[in-house]
C-alpha positions in Angstrom: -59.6 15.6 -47.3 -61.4 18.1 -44.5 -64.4 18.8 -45.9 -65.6 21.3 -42.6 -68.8 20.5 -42.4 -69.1 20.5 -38.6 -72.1 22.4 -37.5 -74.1 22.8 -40.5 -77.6 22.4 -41.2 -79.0 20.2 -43.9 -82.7 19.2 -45.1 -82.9 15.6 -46.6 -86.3 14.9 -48.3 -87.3 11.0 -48.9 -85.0 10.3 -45.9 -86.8 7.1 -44.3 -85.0 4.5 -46.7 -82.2 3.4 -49.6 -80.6 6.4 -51.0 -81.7 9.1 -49.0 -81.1 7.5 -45.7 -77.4 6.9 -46.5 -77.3 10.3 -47.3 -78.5 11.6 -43.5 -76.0 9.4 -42.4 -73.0 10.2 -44.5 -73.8 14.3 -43.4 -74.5 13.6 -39.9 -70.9 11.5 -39.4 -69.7 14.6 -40.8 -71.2 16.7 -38.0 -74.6 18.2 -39.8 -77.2 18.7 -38.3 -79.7 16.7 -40.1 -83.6 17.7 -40.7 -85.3 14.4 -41.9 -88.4 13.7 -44.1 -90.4 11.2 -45.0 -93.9 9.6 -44.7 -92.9 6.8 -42.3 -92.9 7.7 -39.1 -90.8 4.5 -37.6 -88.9 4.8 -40.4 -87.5 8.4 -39.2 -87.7 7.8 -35.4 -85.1 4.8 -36.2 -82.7 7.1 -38.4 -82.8 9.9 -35.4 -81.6 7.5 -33.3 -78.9 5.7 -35.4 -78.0 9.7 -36.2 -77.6 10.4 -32.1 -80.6 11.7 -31.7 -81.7 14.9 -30.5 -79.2 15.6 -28.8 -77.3 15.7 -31.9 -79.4 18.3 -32.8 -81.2 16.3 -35.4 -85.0 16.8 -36.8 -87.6 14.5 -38.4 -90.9 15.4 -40.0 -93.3 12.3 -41.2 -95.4 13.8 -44.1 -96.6 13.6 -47.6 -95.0 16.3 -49.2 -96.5 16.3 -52.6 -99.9 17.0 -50.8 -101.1 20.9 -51.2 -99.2 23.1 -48.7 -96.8 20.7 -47.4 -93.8 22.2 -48.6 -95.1 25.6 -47.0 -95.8 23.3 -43.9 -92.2 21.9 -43.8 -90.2 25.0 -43.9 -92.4 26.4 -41.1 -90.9 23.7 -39.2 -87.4 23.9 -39.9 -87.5 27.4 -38.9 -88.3 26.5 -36.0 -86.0 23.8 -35.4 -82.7 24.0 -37.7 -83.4 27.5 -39.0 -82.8 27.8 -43.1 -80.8 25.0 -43.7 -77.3 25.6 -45.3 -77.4 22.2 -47.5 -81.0 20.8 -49.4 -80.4 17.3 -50.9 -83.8 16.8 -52.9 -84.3 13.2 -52.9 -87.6 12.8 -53.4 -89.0 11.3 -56.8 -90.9 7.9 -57.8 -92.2 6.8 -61.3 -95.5 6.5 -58.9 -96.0 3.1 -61.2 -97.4 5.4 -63.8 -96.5 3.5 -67.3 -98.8 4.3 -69.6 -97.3 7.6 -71.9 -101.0 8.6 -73.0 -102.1 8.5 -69.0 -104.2 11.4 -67.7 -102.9 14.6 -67.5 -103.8 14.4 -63.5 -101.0 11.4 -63.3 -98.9 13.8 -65.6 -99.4 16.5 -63.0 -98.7 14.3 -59.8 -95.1 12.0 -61.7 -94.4 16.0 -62.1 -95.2 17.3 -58.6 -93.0 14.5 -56.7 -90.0 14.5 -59.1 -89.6 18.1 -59.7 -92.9 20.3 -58.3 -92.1 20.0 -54.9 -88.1 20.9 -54.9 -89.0 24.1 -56.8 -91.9 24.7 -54.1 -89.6 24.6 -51.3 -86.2 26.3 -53.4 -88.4 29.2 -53.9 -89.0 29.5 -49.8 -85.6 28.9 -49.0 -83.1 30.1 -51.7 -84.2 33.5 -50.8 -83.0 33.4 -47.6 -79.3 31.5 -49.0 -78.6 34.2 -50.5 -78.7 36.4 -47.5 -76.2 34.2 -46.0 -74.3 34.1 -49.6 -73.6 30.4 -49.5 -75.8 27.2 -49.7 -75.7 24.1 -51.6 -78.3 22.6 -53.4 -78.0 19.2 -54.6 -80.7 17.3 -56.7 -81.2 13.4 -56.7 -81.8 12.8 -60.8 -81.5 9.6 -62.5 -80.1 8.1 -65.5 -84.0 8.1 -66.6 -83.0 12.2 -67.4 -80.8 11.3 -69.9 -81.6 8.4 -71.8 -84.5 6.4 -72.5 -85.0 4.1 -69.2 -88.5 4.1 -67.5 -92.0 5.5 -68.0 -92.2 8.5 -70.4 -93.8 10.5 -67.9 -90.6 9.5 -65.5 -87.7 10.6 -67.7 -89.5 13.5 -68.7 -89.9 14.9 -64.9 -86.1 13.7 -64.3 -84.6 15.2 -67.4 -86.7 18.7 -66.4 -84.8 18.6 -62.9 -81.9 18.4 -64.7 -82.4 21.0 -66.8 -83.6 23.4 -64.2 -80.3 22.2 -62.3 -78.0 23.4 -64.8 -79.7 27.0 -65.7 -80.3 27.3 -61.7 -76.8 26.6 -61.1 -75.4 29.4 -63.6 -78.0 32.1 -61.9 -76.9 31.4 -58.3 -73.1 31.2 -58.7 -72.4 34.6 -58.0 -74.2 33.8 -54.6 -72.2 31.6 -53.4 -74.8 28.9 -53.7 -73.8 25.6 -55.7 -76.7 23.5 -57.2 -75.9 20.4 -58.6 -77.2 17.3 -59.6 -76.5 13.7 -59.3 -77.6 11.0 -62.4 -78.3 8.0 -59.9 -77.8 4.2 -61.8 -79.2 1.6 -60.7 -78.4 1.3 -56.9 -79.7 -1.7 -54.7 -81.6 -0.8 -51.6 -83.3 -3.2 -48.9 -86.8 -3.7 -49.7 -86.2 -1.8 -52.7 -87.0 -2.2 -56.6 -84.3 -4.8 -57.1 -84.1 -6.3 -53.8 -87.7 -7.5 -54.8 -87.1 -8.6 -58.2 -84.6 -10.3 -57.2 -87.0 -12.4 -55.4 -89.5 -12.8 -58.0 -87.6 -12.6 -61.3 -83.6 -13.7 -60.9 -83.4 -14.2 -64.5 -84.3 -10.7 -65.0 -81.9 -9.3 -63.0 -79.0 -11.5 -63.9 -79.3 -10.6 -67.3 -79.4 -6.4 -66.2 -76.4 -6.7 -64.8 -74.8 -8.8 -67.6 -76.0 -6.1 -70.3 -76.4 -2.7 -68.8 -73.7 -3.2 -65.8 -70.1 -2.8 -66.8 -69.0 -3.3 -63.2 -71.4 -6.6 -62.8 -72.6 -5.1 -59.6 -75.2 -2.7 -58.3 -73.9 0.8 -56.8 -74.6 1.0 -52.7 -76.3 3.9 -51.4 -73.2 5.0 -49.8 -72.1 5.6 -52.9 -74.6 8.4 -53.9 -74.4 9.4 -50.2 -70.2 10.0 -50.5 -71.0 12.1 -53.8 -73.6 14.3 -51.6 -70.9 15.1 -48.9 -68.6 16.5 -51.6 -70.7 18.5 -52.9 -71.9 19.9 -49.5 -68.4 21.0 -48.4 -66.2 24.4 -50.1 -64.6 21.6 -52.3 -67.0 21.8 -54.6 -67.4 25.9 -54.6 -66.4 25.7 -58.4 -69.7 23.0 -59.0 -72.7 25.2 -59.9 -74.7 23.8 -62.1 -72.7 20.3 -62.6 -73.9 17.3 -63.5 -72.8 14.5 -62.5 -73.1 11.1 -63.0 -72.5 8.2 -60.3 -73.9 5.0 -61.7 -70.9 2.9 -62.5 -70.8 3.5 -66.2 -74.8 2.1 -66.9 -75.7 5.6 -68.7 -75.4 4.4 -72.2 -75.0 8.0 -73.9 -71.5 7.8 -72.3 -70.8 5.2 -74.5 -68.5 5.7 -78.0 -70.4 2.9 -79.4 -73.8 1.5 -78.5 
């Protein structure tokens, strides 16, 4: 399938690692040119260079962008660089170990700022400008956390507002040729990630997730979320706005007839 993606521009947030990495790589092999975030400095100056480089016409930015004014911060810099980007994939989000329902309302506020806050910071900078080019996808990295009971309360309730936002968003930019979507992300095995380090320290645990909550018996790959973004970059998925979609192997258990 020719997806024509060849020469344009993309913004990946949460690029360094796991999911979003795959992600940079899947769009650049498809000839995007790739503006990178992340916090970790080595982290992006090791995906440039498995990207191509510079010369590739690729872009990395180490920051915090749930700090005040980052998001402003950022697109400063991609207009300088990659101009408005034609394709956002918003993959930052993090339960920031935050368990405890009845927490503070400043923990509230910052589970809300990095799973949601900061997309609509930077949507509102950019979508503007879309539309004057009157096409642009938008693609949000959710989780099956937005759709069922599975994490922290203050977790689902952040994911299950992006998704929410996603599908009213979607309906008010269709007839600008923008498509926002979102993905609901299952539980995906990444190195040095959640799993790869209970896996170390709990086996049992893990065994028995995949026995009960797995109906493949097998984590998804990255590359997996990654091949889902590239669709939904490309004219393919022009008729899209607003879809949700789920990639996660079957885990969400409100797909289920019986429970």
């Amino acid at each position: 399938m020719e997806l024509d993606l060849n020469g344009k521009t993309a913004l990946i947030t949460a690029a360094g690692r796991g999911i979003g990495r795959a992600i940079s790589l899947g769009l650049a092999c498809e000839g995007v040119r790739v503006f990178v975030t992340s916090r970790n400095r080595s982290d992006l100056d090791s995906l440039i260079a498995e990207m191509g480089g510079g010369a590739k016409g690729h872009h990395s930015l180490a920051m915090d962008l749930s700090a005040s004014g980052s998001p402003s911060k950022l697109v400063e810099e991609l207009r300088k660089t990659i101009g408005t980007p034609n394709i956002i994939v918003h993959n930052l989000g993090d339960t920031l170990g935050i368990k405890n329902p009845l927490c503070s309302m400043e923990d509230w506020d910052r589970v809300w700022r990095v799973n949601i806050g900061v997309s609509l910071e930077i949507n509102h900078l950019l979508i503007p400008e879309m539309k004057e080019k009157a096409w642009g996808r938008i693609i949000n990295i959710a989780s099956t956390a937005s759709l069922e009971n599975n994490g922290p309360v203050t977790y689902c309730t952040a994911k299950a507002a992006l998704v929410a936002y996603t599908r009213c968003m979607g309906r008010i930019l269709a007839p600008d040729g923008i498509v926002m979507a979102a993905i609901i992300v299952g539980a995906i095995f990444t190195k040095s990630g959640y799993w790869d380090q209970t896996l170390k320290t709990d086996p049992k645990h893990v065994e028995k997730y995949i026995n009960d909550r797995l109906p493949m018996k097998r984590f998804g790959r990255p590359e997996d979320i990654a091949d889902m973004v590239t669709f939904l970059s490309s004219d393919r998925a022009q008729f899209c706005q607003g879809a949700i979609i789920p990639v996660d192997g079957g885990q969400s258990r409100h797909f289920f007839s019986e429970v």
